[in-house]
C-alpha positions in Angstrom: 1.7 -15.0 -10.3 4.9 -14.5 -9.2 6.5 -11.3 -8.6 9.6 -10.1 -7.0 9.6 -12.7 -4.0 6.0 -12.7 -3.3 3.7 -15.4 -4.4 0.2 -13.9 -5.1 -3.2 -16.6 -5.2 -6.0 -15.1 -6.2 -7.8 -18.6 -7.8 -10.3 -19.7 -5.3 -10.5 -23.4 -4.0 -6.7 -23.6 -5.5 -4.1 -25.7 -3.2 -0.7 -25.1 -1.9 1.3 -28.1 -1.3 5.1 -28.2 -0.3 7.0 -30.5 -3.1 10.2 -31.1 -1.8 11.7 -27.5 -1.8 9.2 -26.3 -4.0 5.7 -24.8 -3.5 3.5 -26.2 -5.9 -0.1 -24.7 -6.9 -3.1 -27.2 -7.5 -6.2 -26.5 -8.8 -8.7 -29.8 -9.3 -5.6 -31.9 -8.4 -4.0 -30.2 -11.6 -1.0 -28.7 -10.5 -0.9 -25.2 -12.7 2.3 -23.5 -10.8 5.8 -25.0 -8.9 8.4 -22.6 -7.1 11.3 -22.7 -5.7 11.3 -21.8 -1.9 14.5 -20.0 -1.8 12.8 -17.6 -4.5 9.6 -16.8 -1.9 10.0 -14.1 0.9 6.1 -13.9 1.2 3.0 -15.9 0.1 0.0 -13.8 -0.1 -3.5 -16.0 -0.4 -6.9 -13.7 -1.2 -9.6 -16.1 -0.2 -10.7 -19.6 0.0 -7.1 -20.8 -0.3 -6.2 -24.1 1.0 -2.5 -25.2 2.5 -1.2 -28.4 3.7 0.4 -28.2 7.4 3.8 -29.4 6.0 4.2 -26.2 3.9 3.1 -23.9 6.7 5.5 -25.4 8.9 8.4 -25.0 6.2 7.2 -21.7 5.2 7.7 -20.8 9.4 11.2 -22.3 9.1 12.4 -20.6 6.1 10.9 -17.4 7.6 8.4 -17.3 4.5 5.7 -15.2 5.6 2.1 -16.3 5.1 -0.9 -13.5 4.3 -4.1 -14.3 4.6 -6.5 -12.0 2.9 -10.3 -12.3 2.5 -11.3 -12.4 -1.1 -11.7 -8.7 -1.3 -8.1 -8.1 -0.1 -9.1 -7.4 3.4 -6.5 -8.4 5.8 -6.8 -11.3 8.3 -3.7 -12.9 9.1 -0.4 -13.2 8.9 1.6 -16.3 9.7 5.6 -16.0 10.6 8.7 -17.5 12.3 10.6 -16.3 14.9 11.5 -12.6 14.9 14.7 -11.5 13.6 16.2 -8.1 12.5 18.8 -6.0 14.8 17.7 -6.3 18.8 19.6 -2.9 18.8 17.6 -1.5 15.8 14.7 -2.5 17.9 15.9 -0.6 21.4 16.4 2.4 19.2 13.2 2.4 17.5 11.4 2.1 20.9 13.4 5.1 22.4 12.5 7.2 19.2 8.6 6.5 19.8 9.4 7.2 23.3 10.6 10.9 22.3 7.5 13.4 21.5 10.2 15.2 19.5 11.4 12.4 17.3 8.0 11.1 16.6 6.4 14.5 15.7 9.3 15.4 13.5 9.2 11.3 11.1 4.9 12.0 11.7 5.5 15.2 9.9 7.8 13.5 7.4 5.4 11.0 6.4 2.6 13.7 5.8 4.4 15.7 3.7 5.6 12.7 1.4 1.6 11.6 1.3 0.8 15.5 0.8 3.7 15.9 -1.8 2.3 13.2 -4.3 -1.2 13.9 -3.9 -0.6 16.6 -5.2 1.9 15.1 -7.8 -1.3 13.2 -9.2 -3.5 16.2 -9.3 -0.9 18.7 -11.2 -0.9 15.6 -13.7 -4.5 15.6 -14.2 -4.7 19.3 -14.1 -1.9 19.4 -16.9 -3.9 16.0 -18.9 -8.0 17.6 -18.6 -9.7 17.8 -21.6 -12.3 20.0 -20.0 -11.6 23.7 -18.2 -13.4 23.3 -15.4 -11.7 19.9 -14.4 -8.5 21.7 -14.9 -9.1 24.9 -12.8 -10.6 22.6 -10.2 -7.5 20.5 -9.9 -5.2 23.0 -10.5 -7.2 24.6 -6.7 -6.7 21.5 -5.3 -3.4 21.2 -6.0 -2.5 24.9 -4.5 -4.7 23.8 -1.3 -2.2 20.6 -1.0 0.5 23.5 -1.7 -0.8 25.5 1.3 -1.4 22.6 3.7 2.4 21.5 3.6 3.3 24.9 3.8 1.5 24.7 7.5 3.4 21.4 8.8 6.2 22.9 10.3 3.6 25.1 12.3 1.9 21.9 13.4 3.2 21.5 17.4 1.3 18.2 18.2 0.2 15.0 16.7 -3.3 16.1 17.1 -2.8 19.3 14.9 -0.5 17.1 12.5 -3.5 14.8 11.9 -5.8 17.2 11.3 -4.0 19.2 8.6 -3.5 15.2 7.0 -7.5 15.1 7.2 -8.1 18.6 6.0 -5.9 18.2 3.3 -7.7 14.4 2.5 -10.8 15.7 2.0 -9.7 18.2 -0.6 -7.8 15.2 -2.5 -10.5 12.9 -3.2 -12.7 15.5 -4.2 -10.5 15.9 -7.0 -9.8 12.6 -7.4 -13.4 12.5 -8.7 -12.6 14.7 -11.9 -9.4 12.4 -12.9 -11.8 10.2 -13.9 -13.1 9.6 -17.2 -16.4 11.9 -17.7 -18.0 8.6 -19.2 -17.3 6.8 -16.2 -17.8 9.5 -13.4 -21.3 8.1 -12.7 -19.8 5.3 -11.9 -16.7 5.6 -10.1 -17.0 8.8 -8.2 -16.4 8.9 -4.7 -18.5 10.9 -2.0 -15.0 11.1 0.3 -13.0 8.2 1.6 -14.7 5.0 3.2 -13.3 1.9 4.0 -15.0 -0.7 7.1 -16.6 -1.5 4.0 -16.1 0.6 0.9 -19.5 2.3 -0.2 -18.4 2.4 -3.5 -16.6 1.1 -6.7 -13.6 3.5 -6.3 -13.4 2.6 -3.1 -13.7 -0.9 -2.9 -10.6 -0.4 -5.8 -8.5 1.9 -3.3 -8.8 -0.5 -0.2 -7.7 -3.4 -2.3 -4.9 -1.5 -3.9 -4.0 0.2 -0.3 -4.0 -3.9 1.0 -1.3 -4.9 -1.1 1.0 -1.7 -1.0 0.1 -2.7 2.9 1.4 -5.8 2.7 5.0 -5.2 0.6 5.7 -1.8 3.3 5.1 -4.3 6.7 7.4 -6.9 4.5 10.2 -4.4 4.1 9.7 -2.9 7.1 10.4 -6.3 8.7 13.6 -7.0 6.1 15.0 -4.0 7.6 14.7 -5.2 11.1 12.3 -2.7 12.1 9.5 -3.3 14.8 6.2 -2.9 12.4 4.1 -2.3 15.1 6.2 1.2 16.3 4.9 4.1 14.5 4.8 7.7 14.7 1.9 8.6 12.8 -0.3 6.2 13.5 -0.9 5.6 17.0 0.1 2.5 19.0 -2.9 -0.2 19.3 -2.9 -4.1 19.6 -2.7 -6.1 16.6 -2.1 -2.8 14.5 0.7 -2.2 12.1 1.4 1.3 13.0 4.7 1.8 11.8 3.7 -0.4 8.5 0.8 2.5 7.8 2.8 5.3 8.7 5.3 3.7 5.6 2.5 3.1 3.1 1.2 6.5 3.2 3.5 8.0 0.4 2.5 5.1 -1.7 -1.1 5.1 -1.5 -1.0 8.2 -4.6 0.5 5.8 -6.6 -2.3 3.4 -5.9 -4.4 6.0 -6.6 -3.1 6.4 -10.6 -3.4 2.9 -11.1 -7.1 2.7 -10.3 -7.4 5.8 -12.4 -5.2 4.4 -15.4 -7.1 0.7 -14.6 -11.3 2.6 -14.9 -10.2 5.7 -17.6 -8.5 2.6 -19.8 -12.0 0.6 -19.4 -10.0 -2.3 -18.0 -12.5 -2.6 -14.9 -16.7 -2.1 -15.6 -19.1 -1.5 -13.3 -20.1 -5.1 -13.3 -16.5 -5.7 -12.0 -18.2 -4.8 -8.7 -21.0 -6.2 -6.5 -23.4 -4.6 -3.7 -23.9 -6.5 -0.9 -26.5 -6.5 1.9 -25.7 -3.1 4.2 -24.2 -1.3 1.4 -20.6 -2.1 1.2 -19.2 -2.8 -2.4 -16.7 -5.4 -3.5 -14.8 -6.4 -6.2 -15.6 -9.7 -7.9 -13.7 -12.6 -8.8 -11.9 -11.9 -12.0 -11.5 -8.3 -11.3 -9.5 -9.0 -8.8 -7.3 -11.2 -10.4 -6.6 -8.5 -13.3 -6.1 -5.6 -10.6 -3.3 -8.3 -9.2 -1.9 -8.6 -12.3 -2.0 -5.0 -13.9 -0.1 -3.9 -9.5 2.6 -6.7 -10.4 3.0 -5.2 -13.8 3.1 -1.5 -12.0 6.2 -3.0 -9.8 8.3 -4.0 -12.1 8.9 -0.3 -13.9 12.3 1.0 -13.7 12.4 4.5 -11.5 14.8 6.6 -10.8 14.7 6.9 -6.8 15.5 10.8 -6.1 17.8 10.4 -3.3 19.9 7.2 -4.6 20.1 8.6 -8.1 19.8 5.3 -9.4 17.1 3.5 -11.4 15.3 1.2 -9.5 12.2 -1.1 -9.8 8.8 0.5 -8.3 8.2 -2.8 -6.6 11.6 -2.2 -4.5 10.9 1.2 -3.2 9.4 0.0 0.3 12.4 -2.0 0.7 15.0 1.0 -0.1 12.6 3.3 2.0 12.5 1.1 5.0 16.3 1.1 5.1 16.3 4.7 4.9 13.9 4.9 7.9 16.0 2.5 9.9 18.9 4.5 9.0 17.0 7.7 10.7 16.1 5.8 13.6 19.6 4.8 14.3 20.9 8.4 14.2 22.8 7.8 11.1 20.7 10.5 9.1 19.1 13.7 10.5 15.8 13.2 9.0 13.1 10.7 6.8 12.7 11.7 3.3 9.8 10.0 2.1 9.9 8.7 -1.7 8.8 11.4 -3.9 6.5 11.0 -7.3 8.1 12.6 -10.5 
C-alpha cells in the first residue's frame, strides 16, 4: 500500500527484496508488489517483516528511511543514512531551545493548535448529537477548551503550560466518549487516556493512529532539515523525538475523527481487538491492515490549508507545517501557527 512516498507493510511474514532499483514485496515467494525506489521517501514495516541486507543498505544510500513498528504500531526503530538538512538550520534551532523565551512562546503555539481542534471535533459532535444530553455535554466541553486557551498567554513556565494541556486533556476524552455511537459506547469508551499499553479498544485505536501521524511529522520534520530530537514542548530525553511530538500534537484530533468515523460506521467490532495477559488491548491482524488503509485514504483529501490559501492534500500538511516551523526558527516569521481544523 503505497501512499504518498511511504511504503506501508502490514502482511506478516511478507519479504522485501531490492530488484534492481525496485523494492519488490514477497509473500510465499509470490511477489504481490514492485516499486520504484525514486518513488519511496520511507518504508514503514508493522511486524514480523523480513528484509534482505542489500535493500537496507540501498535504502541507507538513497536516504530511504526504514520504520520498524511492532505489530500493534508501537515504535521500535528507525533505520537512516547520514544526516542532512541545513547545518545552519540546525545552529538556529539549538539556540531557540536554548532561549526560555522562544521555547515557551512555539510550546504555547503547539498547545493552542492541539486545544483549537479538540475543540473543532467536539463543536462538530455537539452540532451532529442525536441525543440532548450528548449535545449540552459537548457543547461544556467545548467552552472548557474555549476557557483553557483563553488562559495560555497567562501561562509563565513550561510547567504551568503543561498543566493547562493536561487539564484541558482530561476534559476532551471525556467527551470524546459521547461522539461515539450509543450502540457502541459499551464498547469503545474510554476511562481517560492510556497508552504503555492501551487498556482499552479506543485506545489501542488512538495509539496506533497517533504512531503513524508520529511517523509522517518526524519524516517532514527531517525534509525540512530540522533536528527531530529539539523540542519545545516536549522535553529533551535520549532516544526521544521531542520536536517530532511537539509537531504531531495538532494532528492527533484528526486521528481522533477517524477512529470515531472508523467504530460509529461499524467498520471496526469489538472482536477487531484482543486482551492480553496484564490488561493491555491490541488490535488484531486484519484490523490493522483496514485502519492502514481507511489513514492512507484520509491523506489523500484535498484541504484548503488556512494560511497558504491553497488546496492541499491532508497527507502533506506535516510537510508544509514543518517548513513553516523551520521558517520560525530561522527568524523569518514572528511566530508558529499550527494547522487549524475547519
Amino acid at each position: 500500500m503505497q501512499l504518498l512516498n511511504t511504503l506501508y507493510v502490514t502482511l506478516a511474514e511478507s519479504y522485501l527484496r531490492l530488484d534492481n532499483d525496485t523494492l519488490r514485496v514477497e509473500v510465499e515467494r509470490e511477489t504481490r508488489l514492485r516499486v520504484p525506489l525514486h518513488h519511496l521517501q520511507a518504508v514503514v514495516c508493522f511486524g514480523h517483516v523480513n528484509l534482505s541486507s542489500p535493500l537496507m543498505h540501498r535504502l541507507a544510500d538513497e536516504g530511504i528511511a526504514l520504520v520498524l513498528l511492532d505489530g500493534n504500531g508501537r515504535f521500535k526503530a528507525r533505520l537512516e543514512g547520514e544526516v542532512g538538512g541545513n547545518v545552519l538550520l540546525r545552529r538556529a534551532q539549538h539556540h531557540a531551545v536554548d532561549s526560555d523565551v522562544f521555547t515557551l512562546e512555539a510550546a504555547r503555539s503547539v498547545v493552542a493548535g492541539k486545544l483549537r481542534n479538540q475543540r473543532h471535533v467536539l463543536l462538530r459532535g455537539a452540532r451532529d448529537a442525536k441525543v440532548a444530553e450528548d449535545e449540552a455535554l459537548l457543547s461544556r466541553a467545548a467552552q472548557d477548551l474555549a476557557a483553557s486557551l483563553r488562559t495560555l498567554p497567562e501561562a509563565t513556565t513550561l510547567d504551568v503550560l503543561r498543566g493547562v494541556e493536561g487539564e484541558a486533556a482530561r476534559t476532551y476524552f471525556a467527551g470524546l466518549n459521547r461522539l461515539v455511537r450509543p450502540d457502541q459506547r459499551k464498547h469503545f469508551s474510554m476511562d481517560g487516556r492510556s497508552r504503555r499499553p492501551p487498556r482499552d479498544r479506543m485506545n489501542a485505536l488512538l495509539s496506533f493512529l497517533y504512531t503513524m501521524w508520529m511517523n509522517d511529522c518526524r519524516s517532514a520534520i527531517e525534509a525540512a532539515g530540522l533536528d527531530p530530537q529539539l523540542g519545545f514542548l516536549h522535553a529533551l530525553r535520549p532516544g526521544r523525538a521531542a520536536l517530532a511530538l511537539d509537531l504531531v500534537e495538532e494532528f492527533r484530533p484528526l486521528a481522533d475523527r477517524l477512529a470515531l468515523t472508523l467504530v460509529n460506521r461499524g467498520q471496526l467490532a469489538a472482536d477487531d481487538f484482543v486482551e492480553r495477559e496484564g490488561g493491555a488491548v491490541l488490535l488484531e491482524g486484519d484490523a490493522r491492515k483496514a485502519v492502514v488503509v481507511a489513514f492512507q485514504e484520509r491523506k489523500q483529501e484535498e484541504l484548503t490549508h488556512p494560511l497558504l490559501a491553497e488546496s492541499v492534500p491532508l497527507g502533506l500538511i506535516p510537510l508544509v507545517q514543518a517548513r513553516l516551523l523551520a521558517r520560525h526558527v530561522r527568524g523569518e516569521s514572528s511566530a508558529y501557527l499550527p494547522f487549524a481544523m475547519h
